[in-house]
C-alpha positions in Angstrom: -14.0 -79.9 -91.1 -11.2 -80.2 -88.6 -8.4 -81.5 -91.8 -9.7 -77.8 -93.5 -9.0 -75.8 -90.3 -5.7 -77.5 -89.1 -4.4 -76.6 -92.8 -5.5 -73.4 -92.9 -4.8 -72.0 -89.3 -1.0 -74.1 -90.8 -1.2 -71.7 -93.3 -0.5 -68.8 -91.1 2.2 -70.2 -89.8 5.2 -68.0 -90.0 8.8 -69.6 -89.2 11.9 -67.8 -88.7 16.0 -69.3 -88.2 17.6 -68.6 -85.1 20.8 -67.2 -84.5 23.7 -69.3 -84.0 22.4 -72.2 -85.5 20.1 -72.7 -82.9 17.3 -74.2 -85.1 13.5 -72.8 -86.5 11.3 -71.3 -84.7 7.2 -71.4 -85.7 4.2 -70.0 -84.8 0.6 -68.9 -85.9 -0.3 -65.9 -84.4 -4.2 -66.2 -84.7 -3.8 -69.4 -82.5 -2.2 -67.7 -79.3 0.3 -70.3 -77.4 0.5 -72.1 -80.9 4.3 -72.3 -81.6 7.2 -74.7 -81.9 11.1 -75.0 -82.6 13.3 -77.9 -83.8 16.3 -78.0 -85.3 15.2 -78.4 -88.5 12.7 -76.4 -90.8 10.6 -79.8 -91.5 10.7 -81.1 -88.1 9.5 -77.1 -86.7 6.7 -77.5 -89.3 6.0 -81.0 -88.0 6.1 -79.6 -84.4 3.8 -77.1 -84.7 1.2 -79.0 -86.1 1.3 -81.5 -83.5 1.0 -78.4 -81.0 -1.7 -77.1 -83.0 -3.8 -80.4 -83.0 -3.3 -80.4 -78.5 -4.3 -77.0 -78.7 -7.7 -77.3 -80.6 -8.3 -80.5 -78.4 -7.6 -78.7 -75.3 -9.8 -75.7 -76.3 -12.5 -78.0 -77.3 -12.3 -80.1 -73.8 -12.4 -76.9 -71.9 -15.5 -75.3 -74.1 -13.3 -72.6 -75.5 -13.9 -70.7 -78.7 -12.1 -71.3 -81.9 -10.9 -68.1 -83.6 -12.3 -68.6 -87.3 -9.5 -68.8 -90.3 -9.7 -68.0 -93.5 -13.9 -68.6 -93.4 -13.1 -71.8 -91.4 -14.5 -72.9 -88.1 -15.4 -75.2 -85.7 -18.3 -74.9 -83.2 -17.9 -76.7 -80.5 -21.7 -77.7 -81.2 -20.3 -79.3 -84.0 -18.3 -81.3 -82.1 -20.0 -82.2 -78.8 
């Protein structure tokens, strides 16, 4: 349940090269304050699933809702 979400909410994720060789920058725009940057496109990708992971956790502790992607979810029922 939580592998399938993380890789589909990481299949949103949209990355994008700064200028001046400042490195990637990531996001995924249905997880709002989900994004990263690195110097590298493998270590943004990296990153931004470690963010992803603290953000779910975070929402969870706090009894937040967890927006539903691609038909998967997590109820916090599910989890408590």
């Amino acid at each position: 349940m939580l592998i399938d979400y993380i890789r589909a909410a990481m299949h949103h994720a949209r990355y994008e090269l700064l200028d001046d060789d400042e490195g990637f920058y990531g996001e995924i725009a249905p997880c709002p304050g989900v994004f990263a940057n690195a110097d590298t496109l493998e270590g943004c990708r990296d990153q931004l699933a470690e963010v992803l992971e603290d953000w779910i956790l975070v929402r969870v502790a706090q009894g937040l809702e967890l927006p539903v992607i691609d038909e998967q979810h997590i109820r916090i029922a599910d989890i408590a």
